[in-house]
TORKEBA-712924 format. One record per residue (C-alpha): residue in one letter; x, y, z. Coordinates in steps of 0.1 Angstrom, whole numbers, plus 5000, padded with zeros to 4 digits. Layout:
<pts>
AXYZ ...
</pts>
This chain:
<pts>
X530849115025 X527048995024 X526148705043 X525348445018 X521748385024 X520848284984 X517248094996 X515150984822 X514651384820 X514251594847 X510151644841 X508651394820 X504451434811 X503251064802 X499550974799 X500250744835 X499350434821 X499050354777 X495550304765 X495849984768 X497049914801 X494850214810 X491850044796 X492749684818 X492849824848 X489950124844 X487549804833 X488949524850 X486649444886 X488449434915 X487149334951 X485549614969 X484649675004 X480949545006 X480649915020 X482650154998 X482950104957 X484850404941 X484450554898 X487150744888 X487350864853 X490750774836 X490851044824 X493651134851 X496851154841 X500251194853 X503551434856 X507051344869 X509151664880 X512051634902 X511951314908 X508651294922 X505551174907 X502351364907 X498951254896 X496751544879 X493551554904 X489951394883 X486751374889 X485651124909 X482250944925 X482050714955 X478950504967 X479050405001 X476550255022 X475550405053 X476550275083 X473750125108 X474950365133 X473950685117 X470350565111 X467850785121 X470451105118 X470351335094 X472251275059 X474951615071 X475451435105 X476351125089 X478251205059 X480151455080 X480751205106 X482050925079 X484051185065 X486051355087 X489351525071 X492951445092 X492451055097 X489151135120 X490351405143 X488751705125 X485951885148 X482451725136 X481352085133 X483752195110 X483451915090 X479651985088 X479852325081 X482252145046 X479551895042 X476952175043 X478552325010 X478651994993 X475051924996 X474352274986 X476452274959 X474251924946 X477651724952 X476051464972 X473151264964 X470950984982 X469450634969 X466950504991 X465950134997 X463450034982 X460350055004 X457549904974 X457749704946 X456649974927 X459650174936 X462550224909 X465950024918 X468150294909 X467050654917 X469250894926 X468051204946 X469251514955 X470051574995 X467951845016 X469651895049 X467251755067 X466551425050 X466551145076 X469250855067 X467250545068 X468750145068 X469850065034 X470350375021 X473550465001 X475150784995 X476550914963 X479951174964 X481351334938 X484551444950 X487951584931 X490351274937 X494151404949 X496951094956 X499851124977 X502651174958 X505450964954 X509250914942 X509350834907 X510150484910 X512250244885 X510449894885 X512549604883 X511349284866 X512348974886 X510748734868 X508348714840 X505848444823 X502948504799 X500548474832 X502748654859 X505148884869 X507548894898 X508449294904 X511449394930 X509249684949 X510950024958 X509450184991 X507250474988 X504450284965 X500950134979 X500149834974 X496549904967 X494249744944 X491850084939 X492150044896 X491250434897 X494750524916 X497450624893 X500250664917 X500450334934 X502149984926 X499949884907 X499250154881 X503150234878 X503749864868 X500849884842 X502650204827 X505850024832 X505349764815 X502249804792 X500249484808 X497649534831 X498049354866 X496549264898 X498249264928 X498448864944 X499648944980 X501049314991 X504249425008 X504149755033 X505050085015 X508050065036 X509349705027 X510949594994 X511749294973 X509649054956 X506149104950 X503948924925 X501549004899 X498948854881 X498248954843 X494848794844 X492248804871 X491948434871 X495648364874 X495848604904 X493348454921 X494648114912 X498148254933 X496148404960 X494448074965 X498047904965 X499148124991 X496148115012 X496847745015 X500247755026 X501947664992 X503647924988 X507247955002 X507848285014 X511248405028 X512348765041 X515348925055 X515549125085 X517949355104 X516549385141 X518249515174 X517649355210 X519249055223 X518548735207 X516848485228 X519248135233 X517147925208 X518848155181 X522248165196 X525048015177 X528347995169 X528848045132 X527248225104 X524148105087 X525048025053 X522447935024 X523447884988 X523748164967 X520648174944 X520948164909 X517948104896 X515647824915 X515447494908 X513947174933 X518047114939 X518547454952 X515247454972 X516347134985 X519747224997 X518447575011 X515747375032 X518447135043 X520747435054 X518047615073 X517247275089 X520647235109 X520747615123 X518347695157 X515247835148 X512448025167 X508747945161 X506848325173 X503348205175 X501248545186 X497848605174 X497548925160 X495149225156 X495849555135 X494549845156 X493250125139 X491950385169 X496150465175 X499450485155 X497550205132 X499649925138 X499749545146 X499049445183 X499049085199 X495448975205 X495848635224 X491548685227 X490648815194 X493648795171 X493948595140 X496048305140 X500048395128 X503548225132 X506948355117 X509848125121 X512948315125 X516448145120 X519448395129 X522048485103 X524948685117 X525148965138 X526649285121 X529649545138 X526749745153 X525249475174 X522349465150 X521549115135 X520248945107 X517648725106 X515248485080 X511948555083 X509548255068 X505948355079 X503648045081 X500548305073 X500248665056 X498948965080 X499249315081 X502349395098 X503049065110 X506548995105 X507149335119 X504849285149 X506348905158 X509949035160 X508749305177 X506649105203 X510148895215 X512449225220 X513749195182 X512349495163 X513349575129 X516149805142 X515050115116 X511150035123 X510350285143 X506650265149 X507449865165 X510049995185 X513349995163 X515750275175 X518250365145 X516950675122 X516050615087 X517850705059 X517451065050 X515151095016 X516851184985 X513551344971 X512751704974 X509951844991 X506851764976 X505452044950 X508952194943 X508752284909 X511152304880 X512252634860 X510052534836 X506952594861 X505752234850 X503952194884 X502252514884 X500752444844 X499252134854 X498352194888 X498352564895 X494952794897 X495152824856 X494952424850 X492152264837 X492352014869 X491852334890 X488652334914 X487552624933 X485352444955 X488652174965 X490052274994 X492851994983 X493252244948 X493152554968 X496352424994 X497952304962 X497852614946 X498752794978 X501952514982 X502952594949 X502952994952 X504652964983 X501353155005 X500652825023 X500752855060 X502152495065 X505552315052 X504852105019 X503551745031 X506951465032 X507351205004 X506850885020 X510750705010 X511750535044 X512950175035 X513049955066 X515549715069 X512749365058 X513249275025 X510649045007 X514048864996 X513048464978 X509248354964 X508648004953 X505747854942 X506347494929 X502447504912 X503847744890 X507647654886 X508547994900 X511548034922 X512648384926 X514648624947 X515748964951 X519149114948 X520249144985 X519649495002 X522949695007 X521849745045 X522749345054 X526549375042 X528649265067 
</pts>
């Protein structure tokens, strides 16, 4: 039994988001990198065969500025050293010898600070190879934008006002806030539901439960605000392996009220509850490093500020146990990393050290397609998304005809075992939680 712990067809075409959600989040500003700000016509759209979701491939342009460090190169060095394919590790010359096309081909253009008064503040030119990239400068792309595909995911409403919207997220989907990306959180919920919606906080793509949305850009910023002040009450569950350290050791199960809807009684008897069990304060500042595996490190020197406090639930047939997760701030990882850090990883979470396997994926391999040849119509060398000069379009074509060298790339489903489980925000009179994962029945 649980611990009680309350704190369609088989291809279906659909124009990935309906005009009107479409039109919210294609014109709706989002915050950008000061570096990197991305157009993408919406004129993408989206296909659903096998249970996997597939967004067609668009035109796209991206303005980035140039990095002080490739100053005084020339525009091929730098762009091909920004741009590297396979996370970075792609041989510069090789990646040249692409770039080299692209500027050929009048798919890259250059704006140049201004250096007079006289000069024009917008004027786009057309790259030579051996244009020198000078500070200030910003470089135009125009690329054809492929997404990852992902598991055609069911979104369940939580909770619902006319300013926000509690979602229980599946794994698999970004949490992103890129408006042009059709196959992430984000975008799915705005087809979903017909509202457009701006993501207030983000979970992992591997961790479910709770995640909220704003409907308005001034409501979401008015609960990113709440939760950057510590007003929020966040509360996860977690299955980790390792021996738990004495502070957590007890003799009975940790038992909270089974939630049924919020309320400042409930909330007072679940803090009242969580007050008379031992709990465990992991105060580790943290760093995400992104030169390895891309994960969360502890940085005593130069990490940010974090604390988790961790109360222990029960300890399951495999030795595995259960823990509350309450963290005291909201970084990248962190839950994750903190267990990790005291010899309790999440016990699936195998990049911080968990040992058990993830569940196997129910999915297909990616670019299976139907009898109907649905994939190959929409995505194939005879679609109008096709691009000769994509080397993503010419390995899709070659996936699809079955002439590719390589095995079709995984759909990203592993769940690990950290749910996002209760929310509560008493500015808003929201207290929510998700339905409990099957993986923490006793």
């Amino acid at each position: 039994m649980p611990p009680d712990i309350s704190d369609g067809a088989e291809h279906n075409f659909s124009n990935s988001m309906s005009d009107h959600a479409c039109s919210l989040l294609g014109q709706r500003s989002c915050k950008q990198s000061q570096e990197q700000k991305v157009h993408v016509s919406n004129e993408m759209r989206s296909v659903t065969v096998r249970g996997l979701r597939y967004s067609l491939p668009a035109e796209a342009e991206q303005i980035t500025c140039i990095r002080d460090k490739f100053v005084g190169l020339t525009v091929l060095r730098a762009v091909a050293s920004m741009w590297r394919l396979q996370r970075g590790e792609q041989p510069l010359a090789e990646s040249e010898a692409h770039w080299q096309g692209e500027i050929a081909a009048g798919r890259v253009q250059l704006l140049r600070r201004k250096q007079q008064q006289t000069d024009p503040a917008e004027l786009w030119t057309a790259v030579e190879l051996s244009d020198i990239v000078r500070s200030g400068d910003k470089v135009l792309v125009k690329s054809h934008r492929h997404e990852r595909v992902v598991p055609a995911a069911h979104l369940v409403k939580l909770f619902e006002t006319a300013e926000l919207i509690v979602l229980d997220k599946p794994a698999g989907l970004a949490c992103t806030h890129d408006p042009g990306e059709l196959n992430s959180l984000r975008a799915v919920a705005a087809e979903s539901f017909g509202v457009g919606v701006q993501l207030a906080h983000r979970l992992d793509m591997s961790v479910t439960g709770c995640i909220i949305m704003g409907k308005s850009g001034k409501m979401t910023a008015k609960v990113m605000k709440e939760i950057q002040y510590g007003l929020v009450r966040k509360v996860y569950i977690g299955r980790v392996q390792g021996e738990l350290p004495v502070s957590l050791q007890a003799d009975v199960l940790f038992q909270l009220p089974t939630w049924q809807g919020g309320g400042s009684s409930l909330e007072a008897e679940d803090r009242a509850s969580a007050m008379e069990r031992p709990a465990f304060c992991i105060d580790a500042p943290l760093s995400f490093d992104t030169h390895g595996r891309s994960r969360c490190i502890v940085d005593p020197e130069h990490g940010k500020p974090s604390a988790t406090i961790v109360n222990w639930l029960s300890t399951l047939p495999d030795g595995t146990h259960l823990l509350r997760c309450l963290p005291a701030t909201g970084h990248r990882h962190q839950i994750r990393c903190h267990l990790a850090s005291i010899g309790l990883p999440i016990a699936n979470d195998q990049l911080y050290g968990g040992t058990c396997r993830l569940a196997a994926s129910t999915c297909p391999p990616a670019f299976s397609d139907d009898e109907a040849g649905t994939l190959q119509s929409c995505l194939g060398t005879a679609s109008f998304a096709f691009r000769e000069w994509c080397p993503k379009c010419v390995r899709t074509a070659a996936l699809l005809a079955g002439t590719h060298n390589h095995l079709p790339p995984d759909v990203d489903t592993a769940e690990i075992w950290l749910r996002s489980w209760r929310y509560t925000m008493a500015a808003f009179s929201v207290d929510v939680a998700s339905p409990l994962p099957s993986w923490s029945i006793v």
